[in-house]
N, C-alpha and C positions, 0 to 999 in steps of 0.2 A: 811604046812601052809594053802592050798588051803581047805583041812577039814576042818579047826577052820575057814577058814572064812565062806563057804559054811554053820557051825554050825548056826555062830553069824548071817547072813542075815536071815535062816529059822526060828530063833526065838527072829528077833526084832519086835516091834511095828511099824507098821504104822501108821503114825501122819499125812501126809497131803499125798493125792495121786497127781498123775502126772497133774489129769486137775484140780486139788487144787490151786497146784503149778504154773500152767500157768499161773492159772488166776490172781494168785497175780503177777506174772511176768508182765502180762499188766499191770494193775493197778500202777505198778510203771515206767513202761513205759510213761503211760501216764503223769503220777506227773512231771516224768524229763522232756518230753516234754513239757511241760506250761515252766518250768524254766531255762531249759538251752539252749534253740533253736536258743535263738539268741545270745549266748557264745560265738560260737566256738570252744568247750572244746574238752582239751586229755582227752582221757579215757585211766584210768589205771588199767588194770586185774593185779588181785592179786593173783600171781601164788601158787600152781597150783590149791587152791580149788574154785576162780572165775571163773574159762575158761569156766563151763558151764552159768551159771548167766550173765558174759557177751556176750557169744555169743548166749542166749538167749535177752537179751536187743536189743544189737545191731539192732537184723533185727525188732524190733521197734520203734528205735527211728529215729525220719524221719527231722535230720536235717545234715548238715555236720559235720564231727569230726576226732579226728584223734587217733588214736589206740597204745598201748604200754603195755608193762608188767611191772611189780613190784614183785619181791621176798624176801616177811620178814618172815623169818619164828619160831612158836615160838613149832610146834608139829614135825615137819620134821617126819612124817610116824608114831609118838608116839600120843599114848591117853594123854599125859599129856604133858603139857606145861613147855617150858624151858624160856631160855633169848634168844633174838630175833639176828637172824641172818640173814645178809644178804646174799642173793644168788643172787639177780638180779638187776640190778636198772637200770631204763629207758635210752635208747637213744634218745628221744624226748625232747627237751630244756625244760622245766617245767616255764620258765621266763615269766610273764606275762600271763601265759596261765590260762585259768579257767577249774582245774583238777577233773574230777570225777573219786574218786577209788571205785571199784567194788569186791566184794568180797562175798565169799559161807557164814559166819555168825560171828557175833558180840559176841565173848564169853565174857572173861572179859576186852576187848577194848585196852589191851597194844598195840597189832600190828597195832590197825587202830588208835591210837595216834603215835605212829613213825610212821605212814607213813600221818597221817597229817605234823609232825615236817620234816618228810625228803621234804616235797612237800613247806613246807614256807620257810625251808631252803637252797629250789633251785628257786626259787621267785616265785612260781605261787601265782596270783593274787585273787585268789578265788578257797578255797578245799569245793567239797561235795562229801558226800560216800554214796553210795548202799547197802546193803546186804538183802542177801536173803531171812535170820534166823536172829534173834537177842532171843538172851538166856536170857532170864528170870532167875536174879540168885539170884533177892533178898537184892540187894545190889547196891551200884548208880557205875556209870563205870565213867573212865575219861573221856569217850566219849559217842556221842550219834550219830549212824546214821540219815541221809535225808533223807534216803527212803529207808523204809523196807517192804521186803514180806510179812513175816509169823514169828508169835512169838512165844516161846516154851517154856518151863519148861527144867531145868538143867538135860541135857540126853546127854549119848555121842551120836550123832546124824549122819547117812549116807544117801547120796546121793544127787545129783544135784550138785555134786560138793566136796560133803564134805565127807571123808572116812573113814575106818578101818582102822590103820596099811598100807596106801596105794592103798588099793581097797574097793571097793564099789562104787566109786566117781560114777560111769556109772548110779545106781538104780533109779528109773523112781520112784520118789516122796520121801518122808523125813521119813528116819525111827529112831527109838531109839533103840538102844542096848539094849537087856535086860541085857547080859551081860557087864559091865561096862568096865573093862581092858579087 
């Protein structure tokens, strides 16, 4: 397995490099800052391909908040998408709170619509989402993120969060597969 990924990293494209990627990272830093500063808001990672994305955010947003995970999953370590399963749900009350869920990228929006529905049907007061990547597929999503990095054309896409079959998440900027499975 370690060959075919070592294969697939040496011959994907690079689409946005690491100070690309930063800098769309501020830029959305900043957005949230103007809007949610004086929320209060949980922030919710969207495990596991947020954890880079938010703990990129985090150290700039300069206001108080409070921290949790979320696990809906619809790839669990597969190139192709199934029916969403839960792995994780918050320990932080969601009731009245104003939720930002945070996550590595917007494919075709089924998971960050259930996890808007799981966020209104635990009372929070106000949902907005982050992602990193939002995929260009050509087609309108049920959802639309607040605040997005970087936009891309339909690639299966690694790094910063978002993997192969499990690995890659670590890769210092956003590559495309050449190969696709």
């Amino acid at each position: 397995m370690i060959n075919k990924i070592k294969q697939v990293e040496s011959s994907a494209q690079l689409l946005y490099s690491e100070a690309e990627v930063e800098t769309a990272i501020k830029k959305m830093a900043d957005s949230i800052n103007l809007l949610l500063a004086d929320r209060n808001p949980l922030v919710l990672c969207v495990m596991n391909g947020g954890v880079v994305i938010t703990g990129k955010l985090m150290t700039r947003l300069n206001f108080p908040l409070t921290l949790d995970s979320i696990n809906a999953s619809r790839y669990r370590n597969q190139t192709s998408g199934g029916d969403i399963k839960w792995l994780l749900k918050p320990a932080t009350s969601l009731k009245n709170r104003t939720v930002l869920i945070v996550d590595d990228i917007l494919d075709e929006g089924l998971t960050l619509e259930a996890l808007y529905q799981y966020c209104r049907q635990q009372g929070a007061s106000s949902i907005y989402s982050a992602v990193l990547i939002n995929k260009n597929l050509g087609r309108k999503k049920p959802i639309i993120a607040d605040f997005v990095g970087l936009e891309t054309d339909d690639h299966y896409l690694f790094g910063y969060g978002m993997d192969y079959k499990g690995y890659l998440r670590n890769a210092a900027g956003i590559f495309a597969c050449k190969e696709e499975k």
